[in-house]
N, C-alpha and C positions, 0 to 999 in steps of 0.2 A: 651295402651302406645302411639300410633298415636294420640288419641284425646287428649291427654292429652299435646304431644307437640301442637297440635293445639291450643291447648285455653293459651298455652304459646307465642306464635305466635303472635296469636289475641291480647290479650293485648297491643303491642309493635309495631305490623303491620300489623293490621286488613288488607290491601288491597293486600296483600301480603296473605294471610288465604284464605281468597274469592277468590283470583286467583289458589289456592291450590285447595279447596275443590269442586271448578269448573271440575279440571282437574281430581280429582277422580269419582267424582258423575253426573256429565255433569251439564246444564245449569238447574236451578229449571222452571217448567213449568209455563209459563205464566211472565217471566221476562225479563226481557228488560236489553239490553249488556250496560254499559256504559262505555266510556273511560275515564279513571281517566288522566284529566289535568296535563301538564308538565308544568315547571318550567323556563320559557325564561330568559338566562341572561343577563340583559339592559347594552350595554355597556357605559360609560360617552357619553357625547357630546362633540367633540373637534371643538372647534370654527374656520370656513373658511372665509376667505377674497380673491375674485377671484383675481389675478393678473397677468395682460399684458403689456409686455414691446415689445416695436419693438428696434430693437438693429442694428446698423449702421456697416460694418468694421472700424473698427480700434478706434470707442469711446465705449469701455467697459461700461459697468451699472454697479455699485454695488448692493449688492444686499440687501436687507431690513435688517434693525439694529433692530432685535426684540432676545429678551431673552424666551428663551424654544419654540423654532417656528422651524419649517423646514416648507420650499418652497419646494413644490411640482411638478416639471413638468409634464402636462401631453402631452402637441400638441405642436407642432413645425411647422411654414410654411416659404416656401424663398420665398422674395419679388424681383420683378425685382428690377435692377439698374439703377437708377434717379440720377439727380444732386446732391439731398443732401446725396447718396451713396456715391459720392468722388470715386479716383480710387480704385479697387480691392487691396486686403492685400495679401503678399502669393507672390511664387516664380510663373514661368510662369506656372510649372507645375499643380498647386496647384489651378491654376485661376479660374478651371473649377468643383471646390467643391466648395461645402458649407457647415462650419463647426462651433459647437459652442463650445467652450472653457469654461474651469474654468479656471480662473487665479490667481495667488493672489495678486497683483499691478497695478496699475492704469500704464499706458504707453499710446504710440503714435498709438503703435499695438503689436500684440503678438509676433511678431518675433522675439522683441528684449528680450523677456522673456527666461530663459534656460529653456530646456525640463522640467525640474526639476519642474517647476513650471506652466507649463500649462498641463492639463489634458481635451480631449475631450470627451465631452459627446454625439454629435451625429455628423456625416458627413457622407456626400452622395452627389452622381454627379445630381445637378437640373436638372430636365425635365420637360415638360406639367405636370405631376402628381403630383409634389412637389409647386405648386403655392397653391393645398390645405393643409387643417391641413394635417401633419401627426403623427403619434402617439408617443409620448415622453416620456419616466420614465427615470424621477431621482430626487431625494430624497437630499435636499441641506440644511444645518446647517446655520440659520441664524446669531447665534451668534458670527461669524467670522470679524472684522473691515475692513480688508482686503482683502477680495473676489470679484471678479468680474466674469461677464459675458462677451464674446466676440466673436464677428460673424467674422470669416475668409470668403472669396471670394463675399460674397452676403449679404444684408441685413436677416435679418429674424426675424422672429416675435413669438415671446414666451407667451405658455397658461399656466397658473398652478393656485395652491392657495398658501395662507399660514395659515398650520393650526398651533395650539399649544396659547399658555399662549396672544402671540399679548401683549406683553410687552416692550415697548422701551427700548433698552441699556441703554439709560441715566438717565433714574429713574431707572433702579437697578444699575449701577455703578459709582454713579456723580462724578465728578473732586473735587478733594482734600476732598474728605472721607477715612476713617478711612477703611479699606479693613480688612477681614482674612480669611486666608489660607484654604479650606478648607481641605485637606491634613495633613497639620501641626498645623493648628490650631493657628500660626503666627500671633499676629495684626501686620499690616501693617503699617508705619508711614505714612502720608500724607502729611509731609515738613521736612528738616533736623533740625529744632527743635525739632520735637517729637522723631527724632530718638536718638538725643543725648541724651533728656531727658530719651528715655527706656535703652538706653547703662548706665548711670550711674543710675537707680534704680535697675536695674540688678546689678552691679558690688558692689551698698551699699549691697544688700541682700546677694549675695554670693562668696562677696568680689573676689580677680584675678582670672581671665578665659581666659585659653590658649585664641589666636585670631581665630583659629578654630571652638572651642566650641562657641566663639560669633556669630560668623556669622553662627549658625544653630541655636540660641536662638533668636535672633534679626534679623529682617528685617530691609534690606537697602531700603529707601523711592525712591518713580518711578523717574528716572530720567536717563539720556546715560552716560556711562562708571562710573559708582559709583563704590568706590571699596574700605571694609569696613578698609582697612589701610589710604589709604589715607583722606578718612572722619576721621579719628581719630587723623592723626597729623595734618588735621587743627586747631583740639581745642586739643593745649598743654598744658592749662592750666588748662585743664577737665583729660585728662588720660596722663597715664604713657605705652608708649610699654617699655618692659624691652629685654635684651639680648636673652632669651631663649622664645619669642613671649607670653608672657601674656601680659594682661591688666587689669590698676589699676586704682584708681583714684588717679588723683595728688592733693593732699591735702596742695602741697604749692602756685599751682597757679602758678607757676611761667615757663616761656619759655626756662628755659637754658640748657633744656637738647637734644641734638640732638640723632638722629634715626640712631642708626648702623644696620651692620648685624647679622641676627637671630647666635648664638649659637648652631650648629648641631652635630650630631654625628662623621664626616667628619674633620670639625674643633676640634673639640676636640682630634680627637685623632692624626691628626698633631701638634695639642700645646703637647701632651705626647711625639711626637719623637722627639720634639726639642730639650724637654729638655735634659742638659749631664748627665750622667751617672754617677752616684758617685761609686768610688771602693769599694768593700766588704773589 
């Protein structure tokens, strides 16, 4: 019965058997042990670029506009203070560190930034010892527009790389391209043409849609305070808001209807106490 799972064995994993029949019978005389080769697994190659900045108080760096990249720190050293240091940054307390910040705005210096918005990544009081590298981890997302780096009290000088894709923002996200969602799956308009033209091929297709339901089928194009009522009664000759917040298309073209208040539960039911009472 043993040989028989044996040679069942064999078939399927000979080296697995021979390890087996080793351990019952011992080593056959006059053979030589061999080690059956492992299996190494090659990890990808991610592509490095060394990168050193020396960083002044109070002029922030941004930090590289690469898509699928993270900057790496790995060494940090404080440079004495020279004239093109400028005065220390920082309260008087504060004079005798040196600190390096995340930020996310460009400013004159960090202090005019809320807490909220800066985050230190290393600080310590300089000595003779800190004029050399000292050791740095942290791990920073390049794909951020607004990120900055920023030296409180001292100059100091930043080692790291940057690994990952080294693909520039600007060829993957050009100005006035057509974007989507990746979440929602959204195409994105890239001028207020395209958006009115997706607001009424929507509203031909599935004719009046609460203004709710619009604005989570349609994207508002990139722009400061857009707001998808007000884009809509600029062109009144394209859509209709009605009393109770749908949107249609106006098929007469025409201007002459003005934008009251939406029709709510609230109002309706003081237009029912208004009315009088008729006697039974």
């Amino acid at each position: 019965m043993f040989l028989q799972g044996v040679e069942l064995l064999q078939a399927y994993a000979p080296n697995r058997v021979y390890g087996l029949l080793v351990h019952f019978y011992g080593w056959p005389a006059g053979a030589t042990r061999r080690r059956i080769p492992r299996i190494r697994r090659r990890l990808p190659k991610v592509p490095r670029i060394a990168w050193t900045r020396q960083i002044l108080p109070g002029k922030p760096v941004r930090l590289p506009r690469y898509s699928d990249t993270a900057l790496r720190l790995t060494a940090i050293s404080v440079q004495r203070r020279g004239s093109l240091a400028g005065p220390p940054q920082g309260r008087k307390a504060r004079e005798d560190f040196a600190e390096l910040q995340l930020i996310r705005k460009a400013s004159k210096g960090a202090e005019d930034l809320p807490a909220r918005q800066r985050f230190a990544l290393w600080r310590s009081r300089p000595g003779r010892s800190h004029l050399q590298l000292q050791p740095l981890r942290a791990l920073l997302n390049c794909s951020d527009w607004n990120t900055y780096l920023n030296a409180v009290g001292f100059p100091l000088l930043v080692l790291g790389s940057l690994e990952g894709a080294l693909t520039p923002l600007h060829q993957v996200e050009a100005p006035g391209s057509t974007t989507v969602d990746d979440q929602t799956g959204i195409v994105r308009p890239s001028d207020l043409d395209e958006f009115y033209e997706a607001v009424e091929a929507h509203l031909r297709q599935h004719g009046r849609t609460p203004l709710r339901r619009l604005g989570m089928l349609v994207a508002l194009p990139p722009g400061r305070n857009l707001k998808l009522k007000k884009l809509l009664m600029e062109r009144r000759d394209k859509f209709i808001l009605d009393l109770y917040g749908g949107v249609e298309i106006n098929h007469s073209r025409r201007w002459r209807w003005s934008s009251q208040g939406m029709v709510t539960k609230r109002r309706r039911a003081t237009a029912m106490t208004a009315l009088p009472h008729s006697p039974l």
